[in-house]
CHARMM-style PDB file with segment names, atoms N, HN, CA, C and O in Angstrom:
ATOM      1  N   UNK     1     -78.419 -96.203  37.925  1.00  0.00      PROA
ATOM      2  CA  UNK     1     -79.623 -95.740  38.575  1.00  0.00      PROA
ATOM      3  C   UNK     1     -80.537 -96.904  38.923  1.00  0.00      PROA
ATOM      4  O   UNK     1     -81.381 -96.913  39.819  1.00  0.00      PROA
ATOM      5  N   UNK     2     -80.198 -98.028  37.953  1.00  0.00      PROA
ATOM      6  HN  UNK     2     -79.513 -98.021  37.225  1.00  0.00      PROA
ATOM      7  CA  UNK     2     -81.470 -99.075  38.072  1.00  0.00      PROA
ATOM      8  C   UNK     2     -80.649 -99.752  39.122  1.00  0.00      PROA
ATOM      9  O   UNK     2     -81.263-100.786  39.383  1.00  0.00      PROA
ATOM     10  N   UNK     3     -79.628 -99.690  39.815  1.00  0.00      PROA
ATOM     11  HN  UNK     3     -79.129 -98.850  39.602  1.00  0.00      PROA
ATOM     12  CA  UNK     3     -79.275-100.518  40.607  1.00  0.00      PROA
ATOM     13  C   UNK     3     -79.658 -99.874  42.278  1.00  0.00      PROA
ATOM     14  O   UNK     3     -79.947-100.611  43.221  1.00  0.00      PROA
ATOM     15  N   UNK     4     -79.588 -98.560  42.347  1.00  0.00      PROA
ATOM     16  HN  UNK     4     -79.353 -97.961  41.582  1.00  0.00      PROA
ATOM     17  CA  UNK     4     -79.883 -97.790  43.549  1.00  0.00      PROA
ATOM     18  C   UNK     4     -81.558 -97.847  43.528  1.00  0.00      PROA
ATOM     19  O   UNK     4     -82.202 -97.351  44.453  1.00  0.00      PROA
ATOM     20  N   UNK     5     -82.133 -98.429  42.507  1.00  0.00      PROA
ATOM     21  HN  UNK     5     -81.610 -98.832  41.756  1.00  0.00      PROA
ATOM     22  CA  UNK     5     -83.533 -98.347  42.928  1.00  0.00      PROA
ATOM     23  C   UNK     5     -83.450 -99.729  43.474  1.00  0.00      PROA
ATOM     24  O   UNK     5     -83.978 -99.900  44.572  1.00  0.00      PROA
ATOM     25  N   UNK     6     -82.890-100.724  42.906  1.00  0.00      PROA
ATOM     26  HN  UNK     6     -82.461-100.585  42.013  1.00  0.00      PROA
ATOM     27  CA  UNK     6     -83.073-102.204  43.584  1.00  0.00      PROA
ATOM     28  C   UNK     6     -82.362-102.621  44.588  1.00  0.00      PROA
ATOM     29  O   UNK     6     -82.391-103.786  44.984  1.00  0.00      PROA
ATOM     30  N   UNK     7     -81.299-101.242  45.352  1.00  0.00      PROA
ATOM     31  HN  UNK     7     -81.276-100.296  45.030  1.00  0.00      PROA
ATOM     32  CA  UNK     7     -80.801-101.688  46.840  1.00  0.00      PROA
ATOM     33  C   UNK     7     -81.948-100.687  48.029  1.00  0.00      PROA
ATOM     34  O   UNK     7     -81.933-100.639  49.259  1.00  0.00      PROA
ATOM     35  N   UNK     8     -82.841-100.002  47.036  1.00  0.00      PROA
ATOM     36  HN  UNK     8     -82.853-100.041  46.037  1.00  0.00      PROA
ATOM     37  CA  UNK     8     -83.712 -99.379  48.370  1.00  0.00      PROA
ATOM     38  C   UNK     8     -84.681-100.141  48.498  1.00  0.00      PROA
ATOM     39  O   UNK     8     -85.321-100.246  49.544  1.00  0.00      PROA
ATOM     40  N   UNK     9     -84.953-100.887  47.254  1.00  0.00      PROA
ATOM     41  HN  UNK     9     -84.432-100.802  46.404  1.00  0.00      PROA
ATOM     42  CA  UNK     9     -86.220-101.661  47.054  1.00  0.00      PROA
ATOM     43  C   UNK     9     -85.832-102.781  48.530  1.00  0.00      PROA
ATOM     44  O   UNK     9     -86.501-102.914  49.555  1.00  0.00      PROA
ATOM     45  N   UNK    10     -84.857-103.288  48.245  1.00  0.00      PROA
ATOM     46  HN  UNK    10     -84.314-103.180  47.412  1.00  0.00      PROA
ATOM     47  CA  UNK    10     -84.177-104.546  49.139  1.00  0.00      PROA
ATOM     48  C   UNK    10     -84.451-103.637  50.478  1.00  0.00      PROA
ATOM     49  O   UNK    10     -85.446-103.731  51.196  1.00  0.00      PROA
ATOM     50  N   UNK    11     -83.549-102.901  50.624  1.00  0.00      PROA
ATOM     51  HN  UNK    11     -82.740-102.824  50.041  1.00  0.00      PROA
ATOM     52  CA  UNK    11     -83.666-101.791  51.569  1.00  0.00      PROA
ATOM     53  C   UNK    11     -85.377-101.464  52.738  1.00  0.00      PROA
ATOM     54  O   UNK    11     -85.455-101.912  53.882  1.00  0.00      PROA
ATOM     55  N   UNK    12     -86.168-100.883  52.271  1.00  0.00      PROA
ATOM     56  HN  UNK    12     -86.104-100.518  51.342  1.00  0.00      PROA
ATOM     57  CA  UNK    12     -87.357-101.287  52.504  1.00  0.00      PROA
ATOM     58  C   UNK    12     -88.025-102.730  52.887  1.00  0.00      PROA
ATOM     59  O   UNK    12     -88.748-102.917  53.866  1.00  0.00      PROA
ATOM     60  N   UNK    13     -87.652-103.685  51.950  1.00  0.00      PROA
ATOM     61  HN  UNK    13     -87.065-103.534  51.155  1.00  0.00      PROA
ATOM     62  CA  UNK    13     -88.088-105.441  52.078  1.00  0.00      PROA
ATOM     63  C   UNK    13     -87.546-105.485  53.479  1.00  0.00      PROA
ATOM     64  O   UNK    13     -88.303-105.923  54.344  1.00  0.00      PROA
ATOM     65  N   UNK    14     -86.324-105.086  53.827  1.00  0.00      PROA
ATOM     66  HN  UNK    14     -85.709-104.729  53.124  1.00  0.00      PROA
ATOM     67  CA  UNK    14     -85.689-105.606  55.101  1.00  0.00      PROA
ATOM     68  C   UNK    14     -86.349-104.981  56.293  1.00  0.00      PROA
ATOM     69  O   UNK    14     -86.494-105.715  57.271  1.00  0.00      PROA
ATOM     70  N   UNK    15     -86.812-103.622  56.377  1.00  0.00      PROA
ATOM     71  HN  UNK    15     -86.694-103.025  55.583  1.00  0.00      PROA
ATOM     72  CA  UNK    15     -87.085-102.838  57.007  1.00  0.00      PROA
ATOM     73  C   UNK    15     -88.196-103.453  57.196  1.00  0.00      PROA
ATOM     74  O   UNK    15     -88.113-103.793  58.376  1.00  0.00      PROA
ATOM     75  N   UNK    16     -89.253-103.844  56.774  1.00  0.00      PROA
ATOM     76  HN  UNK    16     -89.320-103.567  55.815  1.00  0.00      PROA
ATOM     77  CA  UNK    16     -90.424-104.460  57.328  1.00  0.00      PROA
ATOM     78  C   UNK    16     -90.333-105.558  57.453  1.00  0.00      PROA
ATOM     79  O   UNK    16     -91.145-105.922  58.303  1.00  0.00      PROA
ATOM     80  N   UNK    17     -89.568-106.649  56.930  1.00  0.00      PROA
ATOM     81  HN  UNK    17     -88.907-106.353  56.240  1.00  0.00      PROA
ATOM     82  CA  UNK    17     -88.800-107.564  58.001  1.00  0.00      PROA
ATOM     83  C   UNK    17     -88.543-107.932  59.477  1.00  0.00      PROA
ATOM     84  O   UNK    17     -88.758-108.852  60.266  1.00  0.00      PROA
ATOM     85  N   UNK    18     -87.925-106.624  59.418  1.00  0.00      PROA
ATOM     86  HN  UNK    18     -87.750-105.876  58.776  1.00  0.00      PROA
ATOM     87  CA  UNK    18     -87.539-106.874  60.669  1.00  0.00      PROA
ATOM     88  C   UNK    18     -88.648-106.017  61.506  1.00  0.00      PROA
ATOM     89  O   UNK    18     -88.682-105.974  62.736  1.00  0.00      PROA
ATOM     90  N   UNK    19     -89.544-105.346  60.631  1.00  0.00      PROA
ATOM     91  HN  UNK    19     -89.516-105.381  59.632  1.00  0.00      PROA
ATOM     92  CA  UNK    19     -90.260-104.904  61.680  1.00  0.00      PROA
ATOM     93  C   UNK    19     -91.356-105.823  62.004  1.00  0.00      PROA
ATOM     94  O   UNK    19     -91.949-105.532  63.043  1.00  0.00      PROA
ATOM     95  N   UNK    20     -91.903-107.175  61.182  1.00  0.00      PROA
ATOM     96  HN  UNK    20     -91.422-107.411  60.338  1.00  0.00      PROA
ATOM     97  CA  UNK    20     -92.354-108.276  61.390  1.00  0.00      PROA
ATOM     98  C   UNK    20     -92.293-108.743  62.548  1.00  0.00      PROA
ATOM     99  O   UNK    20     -93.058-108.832  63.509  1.00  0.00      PROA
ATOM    100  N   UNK    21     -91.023-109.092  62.256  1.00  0.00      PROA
ATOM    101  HN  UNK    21     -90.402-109.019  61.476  1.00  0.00      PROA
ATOM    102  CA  UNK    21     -90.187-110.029  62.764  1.00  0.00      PROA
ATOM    103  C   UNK    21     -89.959-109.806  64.808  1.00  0.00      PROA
ATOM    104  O   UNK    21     -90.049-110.601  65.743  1.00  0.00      PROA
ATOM    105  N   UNK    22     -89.656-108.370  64.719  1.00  0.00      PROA
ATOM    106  HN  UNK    22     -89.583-107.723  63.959  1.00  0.00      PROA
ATOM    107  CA  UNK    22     -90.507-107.790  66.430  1.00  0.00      PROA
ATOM    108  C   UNK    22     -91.596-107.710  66.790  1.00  0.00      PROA
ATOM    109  O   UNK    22     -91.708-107.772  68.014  1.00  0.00      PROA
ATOM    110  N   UNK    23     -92.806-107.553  66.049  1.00  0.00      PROA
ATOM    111  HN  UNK    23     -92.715-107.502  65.054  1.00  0.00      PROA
ATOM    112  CA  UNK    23     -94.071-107.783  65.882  1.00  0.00      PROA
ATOM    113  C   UNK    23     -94.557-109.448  66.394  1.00  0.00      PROA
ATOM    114  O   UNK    23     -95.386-109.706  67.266  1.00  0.00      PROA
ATOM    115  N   UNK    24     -93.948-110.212  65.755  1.00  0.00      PROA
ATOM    116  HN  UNK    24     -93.274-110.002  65.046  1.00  0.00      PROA
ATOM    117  CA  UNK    24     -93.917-111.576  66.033  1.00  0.00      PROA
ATOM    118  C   UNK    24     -93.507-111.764  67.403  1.00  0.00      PROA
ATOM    119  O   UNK    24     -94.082-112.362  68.312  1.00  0.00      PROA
ATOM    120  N   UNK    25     -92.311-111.088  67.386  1.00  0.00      PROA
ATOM    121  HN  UNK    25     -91.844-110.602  66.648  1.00  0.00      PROA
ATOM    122  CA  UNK    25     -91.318-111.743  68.775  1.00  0.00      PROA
ATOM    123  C   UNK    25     -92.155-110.976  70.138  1.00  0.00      PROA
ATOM    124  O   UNK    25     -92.413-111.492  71.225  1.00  0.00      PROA
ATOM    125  N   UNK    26     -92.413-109.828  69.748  1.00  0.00      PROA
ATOM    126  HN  UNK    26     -92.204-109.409  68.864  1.00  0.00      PROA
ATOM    127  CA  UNK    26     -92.286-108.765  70.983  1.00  0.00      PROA
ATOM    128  C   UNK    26     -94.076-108.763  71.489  1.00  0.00      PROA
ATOM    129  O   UNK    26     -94.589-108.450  72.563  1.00  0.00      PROA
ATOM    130  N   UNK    27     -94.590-109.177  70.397  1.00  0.00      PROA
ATOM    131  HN  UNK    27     -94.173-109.431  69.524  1.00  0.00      PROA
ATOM    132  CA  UNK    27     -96.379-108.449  70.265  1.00  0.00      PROA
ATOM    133  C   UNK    27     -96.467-106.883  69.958  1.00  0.00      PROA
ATOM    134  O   UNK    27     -96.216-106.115  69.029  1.00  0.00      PROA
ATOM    135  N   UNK    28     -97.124-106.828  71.676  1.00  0.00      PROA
ATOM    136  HN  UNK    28     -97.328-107.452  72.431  1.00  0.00      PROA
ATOM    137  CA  UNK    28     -97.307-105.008  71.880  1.00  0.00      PROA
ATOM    138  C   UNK    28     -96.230-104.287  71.842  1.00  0.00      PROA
ATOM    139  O   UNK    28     -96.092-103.294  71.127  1.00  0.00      PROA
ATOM    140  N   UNK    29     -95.522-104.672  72.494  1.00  0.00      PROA
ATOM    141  HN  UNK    29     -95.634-105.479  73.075  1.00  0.00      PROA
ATOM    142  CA  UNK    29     -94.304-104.392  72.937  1.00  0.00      PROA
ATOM    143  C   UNK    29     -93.260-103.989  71.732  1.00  0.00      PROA
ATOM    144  O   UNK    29     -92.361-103.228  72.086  1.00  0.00      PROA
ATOM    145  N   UNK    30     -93.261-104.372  70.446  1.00  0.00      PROA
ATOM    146  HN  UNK    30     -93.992-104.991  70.158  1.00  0.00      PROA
ATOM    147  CA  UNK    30     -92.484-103.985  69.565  1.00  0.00      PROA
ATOM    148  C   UNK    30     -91.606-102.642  69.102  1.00  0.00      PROA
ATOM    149  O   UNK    30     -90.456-102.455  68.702  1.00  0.00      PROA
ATOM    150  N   UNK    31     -92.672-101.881  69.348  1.00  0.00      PROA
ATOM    151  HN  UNK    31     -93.605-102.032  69.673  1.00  0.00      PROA
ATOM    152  CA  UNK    31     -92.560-100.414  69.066  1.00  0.00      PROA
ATOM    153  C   UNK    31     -91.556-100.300  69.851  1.00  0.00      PROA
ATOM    154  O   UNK    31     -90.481 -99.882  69.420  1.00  0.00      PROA
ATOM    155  N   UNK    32     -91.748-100.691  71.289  1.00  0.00      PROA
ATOM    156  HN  UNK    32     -92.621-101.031  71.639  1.00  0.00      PROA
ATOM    157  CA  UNK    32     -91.069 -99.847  72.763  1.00  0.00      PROA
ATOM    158  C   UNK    32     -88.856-101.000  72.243  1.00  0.00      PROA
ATOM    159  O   UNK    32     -87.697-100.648  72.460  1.00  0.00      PROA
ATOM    160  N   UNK    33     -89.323-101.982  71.724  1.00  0.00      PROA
ATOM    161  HN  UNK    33     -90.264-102.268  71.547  1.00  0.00      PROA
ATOM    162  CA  UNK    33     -88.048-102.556  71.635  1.00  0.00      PROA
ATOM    163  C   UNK    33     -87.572-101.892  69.724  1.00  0.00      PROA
ATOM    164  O   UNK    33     -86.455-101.681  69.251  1.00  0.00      PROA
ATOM    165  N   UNK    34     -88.111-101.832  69.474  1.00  0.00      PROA
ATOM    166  HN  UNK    34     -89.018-102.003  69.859  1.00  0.00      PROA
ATOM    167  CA  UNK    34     -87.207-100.854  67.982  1.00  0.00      PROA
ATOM    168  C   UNK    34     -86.880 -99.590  68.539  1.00  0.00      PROA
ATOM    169  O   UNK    34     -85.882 -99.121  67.993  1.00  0.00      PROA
ATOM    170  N   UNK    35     -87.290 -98.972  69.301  1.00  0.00      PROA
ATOM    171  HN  UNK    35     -88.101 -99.353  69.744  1.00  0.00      PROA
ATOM    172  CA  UNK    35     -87.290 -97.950  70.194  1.00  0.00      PROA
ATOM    173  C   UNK    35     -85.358 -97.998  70.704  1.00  0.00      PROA
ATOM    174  O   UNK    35     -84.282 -97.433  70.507  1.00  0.00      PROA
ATOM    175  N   UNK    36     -86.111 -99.285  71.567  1.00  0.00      PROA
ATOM    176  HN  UNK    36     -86.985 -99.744  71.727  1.00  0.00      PROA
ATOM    177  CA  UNK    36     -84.680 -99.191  72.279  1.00  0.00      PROA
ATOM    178  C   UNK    36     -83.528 -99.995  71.688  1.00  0.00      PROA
ATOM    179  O   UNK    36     -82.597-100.309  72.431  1.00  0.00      PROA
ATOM    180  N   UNK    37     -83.524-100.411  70.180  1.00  0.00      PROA
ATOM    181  HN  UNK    37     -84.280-100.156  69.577  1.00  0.00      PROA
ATOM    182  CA  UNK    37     -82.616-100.588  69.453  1.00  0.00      PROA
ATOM    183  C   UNK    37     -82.295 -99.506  68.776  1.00  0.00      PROA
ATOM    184  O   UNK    37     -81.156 -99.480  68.308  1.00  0.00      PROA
ATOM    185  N   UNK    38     -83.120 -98.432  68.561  1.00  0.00      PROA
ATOM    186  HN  UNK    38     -84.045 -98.452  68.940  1.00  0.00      PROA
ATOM    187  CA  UNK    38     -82.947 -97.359  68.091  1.00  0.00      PROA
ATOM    188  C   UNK    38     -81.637 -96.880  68.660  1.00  0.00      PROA
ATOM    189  O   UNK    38     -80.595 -96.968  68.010  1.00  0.00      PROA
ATOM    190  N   UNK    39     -81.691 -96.346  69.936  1.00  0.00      PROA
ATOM    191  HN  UNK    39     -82.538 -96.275  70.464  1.00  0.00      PROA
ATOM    192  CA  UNK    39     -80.769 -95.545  71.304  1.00  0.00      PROA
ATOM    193  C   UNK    39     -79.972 -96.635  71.602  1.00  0.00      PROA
ATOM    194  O   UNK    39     -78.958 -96.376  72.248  1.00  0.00      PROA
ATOM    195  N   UNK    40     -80.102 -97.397  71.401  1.00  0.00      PROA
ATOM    196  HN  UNK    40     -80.926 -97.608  70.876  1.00  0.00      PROA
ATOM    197  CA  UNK    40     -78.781 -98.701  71.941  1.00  0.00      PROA
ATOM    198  C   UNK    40     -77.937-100.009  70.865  1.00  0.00      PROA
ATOM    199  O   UNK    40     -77.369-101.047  71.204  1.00  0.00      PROA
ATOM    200  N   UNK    41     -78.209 -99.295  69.240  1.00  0.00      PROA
ATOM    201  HN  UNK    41     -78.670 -98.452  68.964  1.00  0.00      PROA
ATOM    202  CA  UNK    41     -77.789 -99.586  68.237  1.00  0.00      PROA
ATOM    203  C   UNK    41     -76.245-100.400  68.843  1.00  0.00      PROA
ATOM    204  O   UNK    41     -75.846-101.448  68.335  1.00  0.00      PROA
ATOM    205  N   UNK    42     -75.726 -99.901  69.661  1.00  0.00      PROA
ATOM    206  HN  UNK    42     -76.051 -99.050  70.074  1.00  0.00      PROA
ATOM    207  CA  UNK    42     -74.241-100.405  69.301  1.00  0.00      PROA
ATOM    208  C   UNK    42     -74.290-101.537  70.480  1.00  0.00      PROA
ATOM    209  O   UNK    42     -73.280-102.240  70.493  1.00  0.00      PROA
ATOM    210  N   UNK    43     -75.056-101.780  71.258  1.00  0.00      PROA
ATOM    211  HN  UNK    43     -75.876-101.208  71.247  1.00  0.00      PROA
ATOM    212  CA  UNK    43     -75.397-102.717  72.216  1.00  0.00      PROA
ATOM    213  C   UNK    43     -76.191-104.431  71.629  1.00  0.00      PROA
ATOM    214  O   UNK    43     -76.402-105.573  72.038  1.00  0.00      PROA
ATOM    215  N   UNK    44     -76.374-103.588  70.475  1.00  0.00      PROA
ATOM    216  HN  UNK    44     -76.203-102.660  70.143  1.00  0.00      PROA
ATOM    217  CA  UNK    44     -77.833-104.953  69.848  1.00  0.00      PROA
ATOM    218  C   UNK    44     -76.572-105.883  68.831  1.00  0.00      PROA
ATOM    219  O   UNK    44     -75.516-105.594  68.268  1.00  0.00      PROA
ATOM    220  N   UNK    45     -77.390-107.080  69.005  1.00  0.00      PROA
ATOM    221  HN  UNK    45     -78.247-107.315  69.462  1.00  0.00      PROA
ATOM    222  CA  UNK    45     -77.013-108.450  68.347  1.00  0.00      PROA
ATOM    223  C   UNK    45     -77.158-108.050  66.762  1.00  0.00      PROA
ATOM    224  O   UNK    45     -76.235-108.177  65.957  1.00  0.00      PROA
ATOM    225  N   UNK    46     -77.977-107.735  66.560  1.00  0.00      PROA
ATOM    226  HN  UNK    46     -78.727-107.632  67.214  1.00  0.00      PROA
ATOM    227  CA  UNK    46     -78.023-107.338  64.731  1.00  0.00      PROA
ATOM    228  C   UNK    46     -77.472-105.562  64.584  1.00  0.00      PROA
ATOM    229  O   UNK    46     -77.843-105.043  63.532  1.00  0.00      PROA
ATOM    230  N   UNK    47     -76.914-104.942  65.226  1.00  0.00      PROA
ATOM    231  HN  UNK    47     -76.612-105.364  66.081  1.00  0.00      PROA
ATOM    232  CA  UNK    47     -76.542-103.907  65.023  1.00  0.00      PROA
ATOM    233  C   UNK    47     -75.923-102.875  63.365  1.00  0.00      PROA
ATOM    234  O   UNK    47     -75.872-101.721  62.941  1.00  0.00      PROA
ATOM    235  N   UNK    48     -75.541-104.414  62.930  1.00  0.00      PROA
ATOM    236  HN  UNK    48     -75.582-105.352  63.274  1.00  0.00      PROA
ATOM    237  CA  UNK    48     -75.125-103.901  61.190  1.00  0.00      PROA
ATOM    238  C   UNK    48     -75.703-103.509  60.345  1.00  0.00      PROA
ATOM    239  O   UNK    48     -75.393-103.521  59.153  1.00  0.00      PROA
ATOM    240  N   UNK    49     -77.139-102.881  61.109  1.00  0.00      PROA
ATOM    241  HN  UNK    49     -77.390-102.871  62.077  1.00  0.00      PROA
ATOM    242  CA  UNK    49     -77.715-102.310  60.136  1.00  0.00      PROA
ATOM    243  C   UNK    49     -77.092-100.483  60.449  1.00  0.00      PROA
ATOM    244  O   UNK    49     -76.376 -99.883  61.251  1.00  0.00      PROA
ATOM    245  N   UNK    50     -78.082-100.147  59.000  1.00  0.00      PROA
ATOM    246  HN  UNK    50     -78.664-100.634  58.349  1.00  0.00      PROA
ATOM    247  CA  UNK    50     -77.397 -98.788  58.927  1.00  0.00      PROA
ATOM    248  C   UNK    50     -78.049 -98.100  60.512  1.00  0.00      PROA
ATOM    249  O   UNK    50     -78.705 -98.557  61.448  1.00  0.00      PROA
ATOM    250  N   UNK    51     -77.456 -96.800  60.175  1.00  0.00      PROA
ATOM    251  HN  UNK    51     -76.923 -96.428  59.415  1.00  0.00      PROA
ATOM    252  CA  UNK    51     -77.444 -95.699  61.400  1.00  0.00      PROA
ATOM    253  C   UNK    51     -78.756 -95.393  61.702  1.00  0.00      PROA
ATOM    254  O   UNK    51     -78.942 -95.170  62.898  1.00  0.00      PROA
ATOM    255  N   UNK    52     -80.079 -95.285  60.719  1.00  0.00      PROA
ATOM    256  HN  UNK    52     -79.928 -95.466  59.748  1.00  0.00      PROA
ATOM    257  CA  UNK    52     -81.543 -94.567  60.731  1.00  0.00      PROA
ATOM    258  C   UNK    52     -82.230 -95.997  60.436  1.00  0.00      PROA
ATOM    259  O   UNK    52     -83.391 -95.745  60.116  1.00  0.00      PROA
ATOM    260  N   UNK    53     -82.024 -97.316  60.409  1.00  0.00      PROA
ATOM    261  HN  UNK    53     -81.080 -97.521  60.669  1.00  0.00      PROA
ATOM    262  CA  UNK    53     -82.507 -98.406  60.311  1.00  0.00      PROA
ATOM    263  C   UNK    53     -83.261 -98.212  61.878  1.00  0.00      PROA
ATOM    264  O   UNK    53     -84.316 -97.606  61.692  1.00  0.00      PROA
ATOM    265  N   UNK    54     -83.112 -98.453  63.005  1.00  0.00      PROA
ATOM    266  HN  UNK    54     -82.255 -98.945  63.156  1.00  0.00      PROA
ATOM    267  CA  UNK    54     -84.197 -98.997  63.800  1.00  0.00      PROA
ATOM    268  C   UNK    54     -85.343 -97.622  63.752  1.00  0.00      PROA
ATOM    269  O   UNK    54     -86.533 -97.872  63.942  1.00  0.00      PROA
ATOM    270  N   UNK    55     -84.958 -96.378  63.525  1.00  0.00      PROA
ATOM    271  HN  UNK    55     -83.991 -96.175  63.371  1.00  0.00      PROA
ATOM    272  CA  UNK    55     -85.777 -95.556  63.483  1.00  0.00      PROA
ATOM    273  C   UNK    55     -86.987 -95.752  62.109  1.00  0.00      PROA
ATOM    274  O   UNK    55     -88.128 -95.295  62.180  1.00  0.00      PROA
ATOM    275  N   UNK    56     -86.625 -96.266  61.301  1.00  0.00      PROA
ATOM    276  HN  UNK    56     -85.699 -96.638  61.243  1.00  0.00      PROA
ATOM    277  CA  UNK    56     -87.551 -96.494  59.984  1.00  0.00      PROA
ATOM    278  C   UNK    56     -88.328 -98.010  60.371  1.00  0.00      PROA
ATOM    279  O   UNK    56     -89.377 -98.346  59.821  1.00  0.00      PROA
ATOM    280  N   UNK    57     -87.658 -98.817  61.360  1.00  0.00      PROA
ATOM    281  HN  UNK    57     -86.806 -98.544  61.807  1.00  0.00      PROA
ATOM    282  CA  UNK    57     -88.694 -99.960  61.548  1.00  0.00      PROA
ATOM    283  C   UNK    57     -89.559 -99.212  62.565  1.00  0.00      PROA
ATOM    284  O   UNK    57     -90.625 -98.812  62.097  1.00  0.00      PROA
ATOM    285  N   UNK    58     -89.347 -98.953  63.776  1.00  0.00      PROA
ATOM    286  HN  UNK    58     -88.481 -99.279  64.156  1.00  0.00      PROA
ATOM    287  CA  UNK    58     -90.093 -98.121  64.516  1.00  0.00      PROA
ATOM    288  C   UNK    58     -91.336 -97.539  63.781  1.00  0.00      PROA
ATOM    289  O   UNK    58     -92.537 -97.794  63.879  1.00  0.00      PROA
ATOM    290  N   UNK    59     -90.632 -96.673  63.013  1.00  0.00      PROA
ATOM    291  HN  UNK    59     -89.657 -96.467  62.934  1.00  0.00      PROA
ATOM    292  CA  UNK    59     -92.136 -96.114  62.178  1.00  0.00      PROA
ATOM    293  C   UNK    59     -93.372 -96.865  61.385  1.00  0.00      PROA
ATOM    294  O   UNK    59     -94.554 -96.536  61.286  1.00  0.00      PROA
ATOM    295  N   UNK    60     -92.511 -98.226  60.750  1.00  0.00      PROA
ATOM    296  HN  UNK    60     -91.550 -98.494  60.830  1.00  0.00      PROA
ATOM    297  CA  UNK    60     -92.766 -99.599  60.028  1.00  0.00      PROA
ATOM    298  C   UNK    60     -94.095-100.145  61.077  1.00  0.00      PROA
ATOM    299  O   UNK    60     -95.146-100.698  60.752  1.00  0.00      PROA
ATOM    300  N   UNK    61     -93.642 -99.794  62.291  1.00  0.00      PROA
ATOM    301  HN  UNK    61     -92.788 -99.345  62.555  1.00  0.00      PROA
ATOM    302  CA  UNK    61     -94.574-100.992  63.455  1.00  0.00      PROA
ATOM    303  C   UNK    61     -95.645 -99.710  63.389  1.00  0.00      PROA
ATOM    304  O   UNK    61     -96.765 -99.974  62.951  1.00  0.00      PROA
ATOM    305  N   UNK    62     -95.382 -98.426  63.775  1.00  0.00      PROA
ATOM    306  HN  UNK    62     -94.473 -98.212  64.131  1.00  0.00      PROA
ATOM    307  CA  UNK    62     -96.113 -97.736  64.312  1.00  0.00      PROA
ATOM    308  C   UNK    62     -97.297 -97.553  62.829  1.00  0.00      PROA
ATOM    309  O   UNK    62     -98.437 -97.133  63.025  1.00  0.00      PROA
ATOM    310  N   UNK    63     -96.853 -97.898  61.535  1.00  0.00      PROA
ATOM    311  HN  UNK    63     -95.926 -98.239  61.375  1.00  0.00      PROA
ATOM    312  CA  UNK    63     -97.848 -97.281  60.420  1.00  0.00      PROA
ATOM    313  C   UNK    63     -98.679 -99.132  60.352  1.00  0.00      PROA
ATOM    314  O   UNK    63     -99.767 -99.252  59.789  1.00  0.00      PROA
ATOM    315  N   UNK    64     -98.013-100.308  60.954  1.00  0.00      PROA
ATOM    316  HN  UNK    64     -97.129-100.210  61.411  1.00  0.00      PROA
ATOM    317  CA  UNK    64     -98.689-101.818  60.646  1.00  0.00      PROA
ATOM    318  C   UNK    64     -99.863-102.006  61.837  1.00  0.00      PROA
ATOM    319  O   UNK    64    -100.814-102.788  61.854  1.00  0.00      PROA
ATOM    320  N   UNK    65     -99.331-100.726  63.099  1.00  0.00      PROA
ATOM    321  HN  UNK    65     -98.558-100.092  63.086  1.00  0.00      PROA
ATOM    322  CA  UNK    65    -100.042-101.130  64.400  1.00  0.00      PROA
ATOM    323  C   UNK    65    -101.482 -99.916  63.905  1.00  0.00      PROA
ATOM    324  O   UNK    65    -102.610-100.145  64.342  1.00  0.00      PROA
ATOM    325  N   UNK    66    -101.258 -98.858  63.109  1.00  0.00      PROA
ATOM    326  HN  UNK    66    -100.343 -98.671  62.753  1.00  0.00      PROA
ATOM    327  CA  UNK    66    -102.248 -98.208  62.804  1.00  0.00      PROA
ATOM    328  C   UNK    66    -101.759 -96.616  64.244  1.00  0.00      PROA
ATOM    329  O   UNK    66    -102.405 -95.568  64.261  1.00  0.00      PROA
ATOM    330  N   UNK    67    -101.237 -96.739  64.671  1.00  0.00      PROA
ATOM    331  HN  UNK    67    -100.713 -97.590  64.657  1.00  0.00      PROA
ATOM    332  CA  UNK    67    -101.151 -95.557  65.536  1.00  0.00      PROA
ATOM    333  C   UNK    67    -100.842 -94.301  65.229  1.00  0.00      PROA
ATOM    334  OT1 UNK    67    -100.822 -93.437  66.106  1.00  0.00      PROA
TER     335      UNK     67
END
């Protein structure tokens, strides 16, 4: 059990990572590109993330941008 709490913990760390990390790259624009990594998962350069990963950064930008 103590190990599934410390791969969501990681889990999460990454998720705002990378939602940084578009924040940085993208500015405003972030939301609209987790967006479209969301719908085009199998098209993107970092794609190895899981299946509901760009949808949880998406939300990541949208709760850091305050919207």
């Amino acid at each position: 059990m103590i190990g599934w709490f410390r791969r969501r913990a990681e889990y999460r760390a990454l998720i705002e990572a990378d939602a940084k990390a578009l924040m940085e790259r993208f500015g405003e624009n972030a939301y609209s590109e987790a967006r479209f990594r969301q719908h085009d998962a199998p098209d993107v350069v970092d794609a190895n993330r899981p299946a509901d990963h760009w949808e949880r950064v998406k939300e990541a930008i949208r709760r850091m941008e305050g919207r």
